[in-house]
Backbone as CSV, one residue per row, in Angstrom:
resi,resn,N_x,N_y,N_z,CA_x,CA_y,CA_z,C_x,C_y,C_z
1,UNK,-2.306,5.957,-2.671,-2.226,6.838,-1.521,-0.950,6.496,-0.747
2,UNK,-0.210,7.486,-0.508,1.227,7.357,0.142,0.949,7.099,1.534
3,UNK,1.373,6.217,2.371,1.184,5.775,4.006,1.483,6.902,4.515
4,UNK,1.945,8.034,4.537,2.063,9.348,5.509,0.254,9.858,5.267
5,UNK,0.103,10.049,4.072,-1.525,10.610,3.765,-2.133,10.021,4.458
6,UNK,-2.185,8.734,4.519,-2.982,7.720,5.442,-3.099,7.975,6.723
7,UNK,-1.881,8.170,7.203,-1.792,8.628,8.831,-2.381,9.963,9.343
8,UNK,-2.143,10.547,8.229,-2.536,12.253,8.491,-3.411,12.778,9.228
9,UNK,-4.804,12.357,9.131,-6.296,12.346,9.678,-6.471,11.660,11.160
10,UNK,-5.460,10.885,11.420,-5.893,9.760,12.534,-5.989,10.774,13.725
11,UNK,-7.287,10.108,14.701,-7.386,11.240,15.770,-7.135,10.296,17.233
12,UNK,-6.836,8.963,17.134,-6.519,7.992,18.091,-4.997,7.230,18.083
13,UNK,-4.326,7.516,19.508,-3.273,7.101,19.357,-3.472,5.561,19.730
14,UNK,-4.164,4.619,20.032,-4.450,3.527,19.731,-5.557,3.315,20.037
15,UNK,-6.787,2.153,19.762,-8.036,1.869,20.119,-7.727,0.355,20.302
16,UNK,-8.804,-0.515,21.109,-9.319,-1.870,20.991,-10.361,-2.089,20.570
17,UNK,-10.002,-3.201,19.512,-11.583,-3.339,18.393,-11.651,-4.989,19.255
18,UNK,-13.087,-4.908,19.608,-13.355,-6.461,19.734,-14.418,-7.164,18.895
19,UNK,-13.570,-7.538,18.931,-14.799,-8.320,17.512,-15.415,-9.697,17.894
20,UNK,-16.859,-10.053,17.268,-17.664,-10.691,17.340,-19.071,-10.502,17.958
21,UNK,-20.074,-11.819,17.881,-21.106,-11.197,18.545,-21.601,-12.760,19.694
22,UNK,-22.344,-11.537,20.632,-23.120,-12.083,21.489,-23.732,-13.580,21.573
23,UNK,-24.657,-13.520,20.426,-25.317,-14.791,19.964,-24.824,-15.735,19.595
24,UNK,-23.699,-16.167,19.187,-22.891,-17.180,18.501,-21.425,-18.054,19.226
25,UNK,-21.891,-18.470,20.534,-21.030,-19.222,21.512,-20.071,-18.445,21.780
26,UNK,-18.742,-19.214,21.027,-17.304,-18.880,21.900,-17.122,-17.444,20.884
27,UNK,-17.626,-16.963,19.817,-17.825,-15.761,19.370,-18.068,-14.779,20.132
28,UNK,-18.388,-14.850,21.237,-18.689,-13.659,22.404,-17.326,-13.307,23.067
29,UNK,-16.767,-13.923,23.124,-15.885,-13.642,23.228,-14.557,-11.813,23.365
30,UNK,-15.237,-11.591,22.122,-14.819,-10.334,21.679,-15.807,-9.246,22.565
31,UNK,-16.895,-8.971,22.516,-17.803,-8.241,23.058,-17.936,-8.322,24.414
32,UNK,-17.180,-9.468,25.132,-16.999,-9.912,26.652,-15.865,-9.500,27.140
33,UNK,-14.620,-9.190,26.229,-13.690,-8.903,26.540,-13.955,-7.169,26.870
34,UNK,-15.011,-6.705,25.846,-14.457,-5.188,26.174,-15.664,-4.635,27.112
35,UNK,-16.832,-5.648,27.416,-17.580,-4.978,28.424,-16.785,-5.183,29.888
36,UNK,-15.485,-6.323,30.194,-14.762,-6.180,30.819,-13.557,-5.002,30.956
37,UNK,-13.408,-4.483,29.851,-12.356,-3.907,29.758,-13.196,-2.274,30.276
38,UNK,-14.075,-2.203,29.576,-14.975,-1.468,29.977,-15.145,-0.833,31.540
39,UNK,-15.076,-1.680,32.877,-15.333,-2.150,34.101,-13.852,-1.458,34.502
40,UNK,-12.726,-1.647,34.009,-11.695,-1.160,34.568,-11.132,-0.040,33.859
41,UNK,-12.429,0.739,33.108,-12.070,2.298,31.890,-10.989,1.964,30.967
42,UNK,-11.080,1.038,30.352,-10.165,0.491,29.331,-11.331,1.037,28.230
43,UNK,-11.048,2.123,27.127,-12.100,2.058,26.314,-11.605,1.070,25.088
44,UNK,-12.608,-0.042,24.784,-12.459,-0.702,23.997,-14.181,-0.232,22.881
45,UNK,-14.081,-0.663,21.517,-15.317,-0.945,20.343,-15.860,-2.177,20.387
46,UNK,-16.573,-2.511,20.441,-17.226,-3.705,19.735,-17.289,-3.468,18.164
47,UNK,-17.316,-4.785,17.147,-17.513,-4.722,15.806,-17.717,-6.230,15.653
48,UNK,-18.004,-6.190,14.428,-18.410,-7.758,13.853,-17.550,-8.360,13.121
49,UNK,-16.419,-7.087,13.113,-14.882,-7.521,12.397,-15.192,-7.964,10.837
50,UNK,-15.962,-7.064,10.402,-15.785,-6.861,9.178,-14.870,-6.190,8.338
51,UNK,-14.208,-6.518,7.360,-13.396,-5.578,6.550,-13.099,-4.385,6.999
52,UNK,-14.464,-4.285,6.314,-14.942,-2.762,5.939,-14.772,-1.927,7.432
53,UNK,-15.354,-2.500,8.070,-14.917,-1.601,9.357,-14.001,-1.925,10.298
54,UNK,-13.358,-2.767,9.921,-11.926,-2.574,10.681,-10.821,-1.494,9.550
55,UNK,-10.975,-1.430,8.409,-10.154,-0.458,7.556,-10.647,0.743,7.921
56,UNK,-11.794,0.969,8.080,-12.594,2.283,8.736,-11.568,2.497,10.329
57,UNK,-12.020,1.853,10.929,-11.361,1.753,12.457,-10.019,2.060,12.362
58,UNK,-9.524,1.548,11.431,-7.788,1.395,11.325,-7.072,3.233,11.091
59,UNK,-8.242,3.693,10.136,-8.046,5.074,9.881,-7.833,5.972,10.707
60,UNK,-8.456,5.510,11.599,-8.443,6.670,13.303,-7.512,6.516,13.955
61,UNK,-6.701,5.360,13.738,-5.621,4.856,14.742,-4.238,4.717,14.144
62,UNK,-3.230,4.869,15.317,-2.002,4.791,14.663,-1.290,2.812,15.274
63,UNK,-2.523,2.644,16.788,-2.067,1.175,17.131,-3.168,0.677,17.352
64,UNK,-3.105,-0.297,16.747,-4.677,-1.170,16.798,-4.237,-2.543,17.632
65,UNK,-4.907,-3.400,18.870,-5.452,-4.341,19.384,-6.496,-4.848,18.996
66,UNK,-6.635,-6.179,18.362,-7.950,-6.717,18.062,-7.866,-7.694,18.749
67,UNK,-9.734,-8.002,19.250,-9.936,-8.982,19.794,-10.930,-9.789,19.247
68,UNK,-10.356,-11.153,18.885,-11.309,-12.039,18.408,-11.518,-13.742,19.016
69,UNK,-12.292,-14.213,18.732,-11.871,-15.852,18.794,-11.434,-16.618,17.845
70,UNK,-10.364,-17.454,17.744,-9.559,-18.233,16.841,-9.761,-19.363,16.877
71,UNK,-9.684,-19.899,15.369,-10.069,-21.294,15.487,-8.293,-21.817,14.066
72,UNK,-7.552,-22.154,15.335,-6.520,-22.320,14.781,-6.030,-24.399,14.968
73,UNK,-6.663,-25.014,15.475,-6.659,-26.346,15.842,-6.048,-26.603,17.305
74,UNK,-5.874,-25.603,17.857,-5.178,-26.007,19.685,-6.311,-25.643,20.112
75,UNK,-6.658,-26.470,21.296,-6.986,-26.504,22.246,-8.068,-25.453,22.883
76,UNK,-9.153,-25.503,22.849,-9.963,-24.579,23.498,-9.890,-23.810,24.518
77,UNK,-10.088,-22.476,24.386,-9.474,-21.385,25.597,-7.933,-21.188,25.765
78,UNK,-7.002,-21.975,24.008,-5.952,-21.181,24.374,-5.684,-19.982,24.171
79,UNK,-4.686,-19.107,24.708,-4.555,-17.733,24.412,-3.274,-17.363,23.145
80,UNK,-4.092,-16.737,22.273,-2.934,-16.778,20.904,-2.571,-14.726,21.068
81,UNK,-1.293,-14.472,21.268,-1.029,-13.009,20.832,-0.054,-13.345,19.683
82,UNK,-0.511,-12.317,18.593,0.022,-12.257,17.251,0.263,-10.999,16.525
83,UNK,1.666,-10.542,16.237,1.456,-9.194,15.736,1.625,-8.920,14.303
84,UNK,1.406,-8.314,13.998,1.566,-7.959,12.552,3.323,-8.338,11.806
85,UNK,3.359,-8.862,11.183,5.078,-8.548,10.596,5.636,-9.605,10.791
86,UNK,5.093,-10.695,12.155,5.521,-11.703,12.841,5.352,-12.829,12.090
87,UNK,6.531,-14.094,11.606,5.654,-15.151,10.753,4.011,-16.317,11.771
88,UNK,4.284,-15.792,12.990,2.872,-16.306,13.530,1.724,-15.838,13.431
89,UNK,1.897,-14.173,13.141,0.480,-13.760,12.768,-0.521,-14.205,12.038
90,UNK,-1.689,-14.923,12.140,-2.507,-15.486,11.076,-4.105,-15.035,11.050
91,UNK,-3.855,-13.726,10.444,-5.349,-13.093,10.782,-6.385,-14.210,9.648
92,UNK,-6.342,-15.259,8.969,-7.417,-15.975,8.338,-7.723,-17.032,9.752
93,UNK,-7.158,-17.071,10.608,-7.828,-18.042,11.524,-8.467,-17.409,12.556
94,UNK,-9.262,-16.022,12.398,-10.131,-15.153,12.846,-11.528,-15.555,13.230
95,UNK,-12.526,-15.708,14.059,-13.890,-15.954,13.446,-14.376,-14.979,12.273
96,UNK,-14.184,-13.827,12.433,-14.375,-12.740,11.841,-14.646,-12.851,9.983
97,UNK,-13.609,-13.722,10.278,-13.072,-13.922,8.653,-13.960,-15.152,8.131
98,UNK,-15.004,-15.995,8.937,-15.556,-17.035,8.725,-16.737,-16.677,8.407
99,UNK,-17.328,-15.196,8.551,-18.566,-14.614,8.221,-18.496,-13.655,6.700
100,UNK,-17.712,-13.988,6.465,-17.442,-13.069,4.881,-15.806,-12.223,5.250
101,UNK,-16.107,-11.328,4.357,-14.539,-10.649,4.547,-14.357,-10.164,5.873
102,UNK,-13.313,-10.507,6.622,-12.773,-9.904,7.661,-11.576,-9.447,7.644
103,UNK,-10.825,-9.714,9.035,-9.373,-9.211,9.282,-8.197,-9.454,8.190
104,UNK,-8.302,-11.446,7.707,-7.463,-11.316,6.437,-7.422,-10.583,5.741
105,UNK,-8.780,-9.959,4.994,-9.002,-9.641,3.423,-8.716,-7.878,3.862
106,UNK,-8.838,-7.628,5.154,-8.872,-6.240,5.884,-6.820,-6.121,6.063
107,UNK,-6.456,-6.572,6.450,-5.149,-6.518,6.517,-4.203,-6.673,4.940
108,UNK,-4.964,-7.713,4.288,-4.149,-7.345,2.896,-4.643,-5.666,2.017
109,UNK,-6.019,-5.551,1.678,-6.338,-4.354,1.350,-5.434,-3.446,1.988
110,UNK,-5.347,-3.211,3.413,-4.909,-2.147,3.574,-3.179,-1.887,3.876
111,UNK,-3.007,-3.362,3.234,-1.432,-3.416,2.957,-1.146,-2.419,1.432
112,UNK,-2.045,-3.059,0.625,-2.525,-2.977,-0.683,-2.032,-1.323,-0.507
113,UNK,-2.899,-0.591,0.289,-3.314,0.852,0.040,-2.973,1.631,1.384
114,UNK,-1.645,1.199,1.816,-0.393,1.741,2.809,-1.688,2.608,3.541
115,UNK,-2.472,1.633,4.618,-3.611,2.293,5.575,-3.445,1.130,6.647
116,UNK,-2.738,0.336,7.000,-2.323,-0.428,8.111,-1.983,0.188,9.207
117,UNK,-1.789,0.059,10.435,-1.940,1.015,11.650,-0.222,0.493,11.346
118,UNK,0.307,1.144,12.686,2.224,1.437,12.905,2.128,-0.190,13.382
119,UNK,1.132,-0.464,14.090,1.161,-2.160,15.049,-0.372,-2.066,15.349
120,UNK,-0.239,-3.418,14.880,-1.300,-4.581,14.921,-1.137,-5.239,15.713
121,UNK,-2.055,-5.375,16.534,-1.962,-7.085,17.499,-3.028,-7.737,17.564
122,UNK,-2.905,-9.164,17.022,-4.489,-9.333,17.245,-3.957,-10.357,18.785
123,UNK,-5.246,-10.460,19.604,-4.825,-11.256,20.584,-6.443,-12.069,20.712
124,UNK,-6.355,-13.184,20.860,-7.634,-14.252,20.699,-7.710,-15.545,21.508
125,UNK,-8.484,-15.813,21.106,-8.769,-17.265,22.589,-9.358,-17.987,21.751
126,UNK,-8.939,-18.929,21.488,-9.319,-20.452,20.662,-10.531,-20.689,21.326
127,UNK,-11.305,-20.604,20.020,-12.762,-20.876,20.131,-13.308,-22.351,19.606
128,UNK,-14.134,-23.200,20.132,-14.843,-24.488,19.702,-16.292,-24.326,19.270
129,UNK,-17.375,-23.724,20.057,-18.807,-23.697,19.758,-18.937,-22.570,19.497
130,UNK,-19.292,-22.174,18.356,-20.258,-20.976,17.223,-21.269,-21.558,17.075
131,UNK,-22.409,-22.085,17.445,-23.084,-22.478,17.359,-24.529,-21.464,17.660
132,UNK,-25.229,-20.551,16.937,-26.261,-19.348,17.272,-26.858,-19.880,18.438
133,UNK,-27.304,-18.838,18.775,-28.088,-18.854,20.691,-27.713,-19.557,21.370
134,UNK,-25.931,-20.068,21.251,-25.603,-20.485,22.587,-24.593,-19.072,23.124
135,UNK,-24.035,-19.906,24.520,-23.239,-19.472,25.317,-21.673,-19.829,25.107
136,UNK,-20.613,-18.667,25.552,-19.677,-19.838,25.360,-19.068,-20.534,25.849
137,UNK,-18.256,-21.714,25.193,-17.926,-22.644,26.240,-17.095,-22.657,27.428
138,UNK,-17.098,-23.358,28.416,-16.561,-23.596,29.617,-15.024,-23.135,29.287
139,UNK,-14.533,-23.964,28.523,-12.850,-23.666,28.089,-12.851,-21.988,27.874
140,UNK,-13.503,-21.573,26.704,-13.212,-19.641,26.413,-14.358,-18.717,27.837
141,UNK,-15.088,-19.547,28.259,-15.615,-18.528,29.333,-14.098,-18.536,30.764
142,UNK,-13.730,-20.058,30.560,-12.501,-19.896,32.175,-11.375,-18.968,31.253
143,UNK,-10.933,-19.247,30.065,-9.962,-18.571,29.296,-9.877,-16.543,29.761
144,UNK,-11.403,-16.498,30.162,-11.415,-14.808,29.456,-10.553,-13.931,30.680
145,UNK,-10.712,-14.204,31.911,-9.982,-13.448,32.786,-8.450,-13.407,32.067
146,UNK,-7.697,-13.932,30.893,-6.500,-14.077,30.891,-6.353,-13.492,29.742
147,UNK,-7.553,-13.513,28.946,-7.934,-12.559,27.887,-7.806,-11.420,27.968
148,UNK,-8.661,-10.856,29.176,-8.852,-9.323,29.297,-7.252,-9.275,29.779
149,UNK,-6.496,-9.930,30.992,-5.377,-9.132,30.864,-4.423,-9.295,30.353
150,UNK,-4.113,-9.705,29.172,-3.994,-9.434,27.962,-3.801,-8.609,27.017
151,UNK,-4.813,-8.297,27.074,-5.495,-7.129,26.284,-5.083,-6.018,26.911
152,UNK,-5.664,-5.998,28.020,-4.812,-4.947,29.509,-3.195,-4.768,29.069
153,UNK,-2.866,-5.459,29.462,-1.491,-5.019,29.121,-0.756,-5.218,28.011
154,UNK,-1.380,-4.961,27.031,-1.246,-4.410,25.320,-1.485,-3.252,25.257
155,UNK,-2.537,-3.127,25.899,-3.152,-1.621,26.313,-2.126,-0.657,26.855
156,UNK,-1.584,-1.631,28.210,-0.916,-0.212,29.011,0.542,-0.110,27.982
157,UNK,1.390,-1.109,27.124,2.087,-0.589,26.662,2.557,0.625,25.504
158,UNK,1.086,0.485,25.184,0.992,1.709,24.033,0.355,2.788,24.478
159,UNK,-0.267,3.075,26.031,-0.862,4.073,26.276,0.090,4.686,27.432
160,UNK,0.817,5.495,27.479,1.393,5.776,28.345,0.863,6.562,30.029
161,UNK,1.338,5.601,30.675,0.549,6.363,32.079,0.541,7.956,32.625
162,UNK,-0.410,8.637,32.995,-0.301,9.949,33.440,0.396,10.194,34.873
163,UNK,1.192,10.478,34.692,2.016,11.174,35.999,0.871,11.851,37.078
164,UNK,1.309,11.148,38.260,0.526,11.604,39.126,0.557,13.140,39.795
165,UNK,1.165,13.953,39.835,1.078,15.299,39.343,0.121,15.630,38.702
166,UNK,-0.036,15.710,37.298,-1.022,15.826,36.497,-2.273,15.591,36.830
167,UNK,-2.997,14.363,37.143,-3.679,13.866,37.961,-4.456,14.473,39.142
168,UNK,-3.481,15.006,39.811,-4.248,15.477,40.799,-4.502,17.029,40.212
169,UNK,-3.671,17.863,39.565,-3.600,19.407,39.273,-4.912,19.147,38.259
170,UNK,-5.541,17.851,37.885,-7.135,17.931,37.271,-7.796,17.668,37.840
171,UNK,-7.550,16.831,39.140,-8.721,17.153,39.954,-8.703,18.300,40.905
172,UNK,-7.871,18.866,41.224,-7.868,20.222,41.890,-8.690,21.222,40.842
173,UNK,-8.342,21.081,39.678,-9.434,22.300,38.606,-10.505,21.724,38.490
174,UNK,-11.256,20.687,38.572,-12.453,20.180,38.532,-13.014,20.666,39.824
175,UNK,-12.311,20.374,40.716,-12.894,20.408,42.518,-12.958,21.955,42.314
């Protein structure tokens, strides 16, 4: 499949995938970030950052933000941004990727089969306790305010702001 075919269908000019889950400590991470992001109409996904559905996800989009927790050997609650193309990018130090196929095996496939978004970013917070039915730790819970803006402003660079003109000439047709 030729990378223009790929693009063809996409109906999102970028999304935020956050990945991970609830139950599994500094793994919350991802799902904390976007019920925050959420709070300030940032629409972000939750996912479990599987393969399969981040190549799914990837299809809709032309710029993808992922959010995960990293377990790269620094320091708990540091903040890692990494983009695609970059020699720092290291989507195998994902949690994602520690539960079966994730972002690695998701980023080579869809190298494989020219379905990679225009830009990738993953952006993550060094995680210590995965540990089921906990919370997470002190380090990635103080980390997350720096997370979300972050993420925030990954966000605002690929989404371009609406002119305030506009703005109001929709709320004048609503009103």
């Amino acid at each position: 499949m030729r990378a223009s075919r790929a693009r063809a269908g996409r109906t999102y000019h970028a999304r935020i995938l956050c990945c991970g889950r609830m139950d599994w400590g500094d793994d919350a991470a991802g799902p904390l970030c976007a019920a925050a992001l959420a709070e300030r109409k940032i629409p972000a996904v939750t996912t479990s950052g599987s393969a399969s559905e981040l190549l799914e996800a990837w299809r809709e989009a032309r710029h993808v933000i992922l959010v995960d927790a990293l377990v790269t050997g620094a320091r708990p609650g540091t903040l890692h941004i990494m983009r695609h193309g970059e020699p720092s990018f290291q989507p195998e130090k994902t949690r994602s990727c520690a539960r079966g196929p994730g972002l690695a095996q998701a980023v080579r496939l869809g190298s494989s089969l020219h379905c990679l978004p225009e830009t990738l970013v993953l952006v993550g917070v060094e995680g210590a306790d995965f540990e089921w039915a906990s919370t997470p730790s002190p380090e990635v819970a103080a980390a997350m305010p720096a997370l979300v803006e972050a993420v925030a402003g990954e966000w605002q660079s690929l989404v371009p702001a609406k002119p305030r003109a506009a703005r109001k000439g929709a709320a004048a047709r609503r009103g």
